[in-house]
N, C-alpha and C positions, 0 to 999 in steps of 0.2 A: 887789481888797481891798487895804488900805494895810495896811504896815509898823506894828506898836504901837509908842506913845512913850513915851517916862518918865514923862509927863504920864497916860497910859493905863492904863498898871502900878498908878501911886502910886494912880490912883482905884479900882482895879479893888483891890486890896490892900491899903493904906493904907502906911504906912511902912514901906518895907523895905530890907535892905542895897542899896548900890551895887551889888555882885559880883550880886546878882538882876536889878538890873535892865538890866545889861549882858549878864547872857545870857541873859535874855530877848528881848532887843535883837539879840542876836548870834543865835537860832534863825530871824530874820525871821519871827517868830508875827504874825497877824494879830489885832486887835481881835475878832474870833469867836471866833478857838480859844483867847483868855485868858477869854475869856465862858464856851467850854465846858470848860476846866480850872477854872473856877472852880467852874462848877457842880458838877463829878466832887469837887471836894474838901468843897461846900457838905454835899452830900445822893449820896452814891454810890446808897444803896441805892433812893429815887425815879427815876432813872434805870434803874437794870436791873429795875425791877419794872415800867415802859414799853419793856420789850424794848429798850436803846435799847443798840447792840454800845459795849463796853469803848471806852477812850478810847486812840487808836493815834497813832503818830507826833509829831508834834510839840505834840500836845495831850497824849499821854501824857507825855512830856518834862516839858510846860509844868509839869503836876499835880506829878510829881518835885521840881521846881525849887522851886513855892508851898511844897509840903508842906515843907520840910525836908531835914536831914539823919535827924533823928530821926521822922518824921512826924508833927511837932507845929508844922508853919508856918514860913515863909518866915523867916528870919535879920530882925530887925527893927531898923530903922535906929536 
């Protein structure tokens, strides 16, 4: 699996600070696990109602990172 790009982030999130998309860059996340953070931020509750385990590691990160400081989304460029 490759390294996600800026190019990856910006689509997957649309405009967001620099400072996001450098450490998202800086976790080495892959194009999956910003797929499955995205999802955890989209719809948490359709996930754990498919049994599907909490999001760990560097996708738990990732979520952290999209959501905010305030958990209202990514800093937007």
């Amino acid at each position: 699996m490759s390294a996600v790009t800026r190019t990856d982030i910006v689509a997957a999130l649309g405009p967001v600070d620099e400072l996001v998309i450098a450490e998202i860059i800086g976790l080495g996340a892959t194009c999956d696990e910003l797929a499955e953070a995205t999802a955890w931020i989209s719809n948490d509750e359709a996930l754990m109602n498919r049994g599907q385990p909490l999001a760990r590691g560097r996708v738990s990160r990732l979520v952290e990172i999209t959501r905010g400081p305030q958990g209202d989304g990514a800093r937007r460029a």
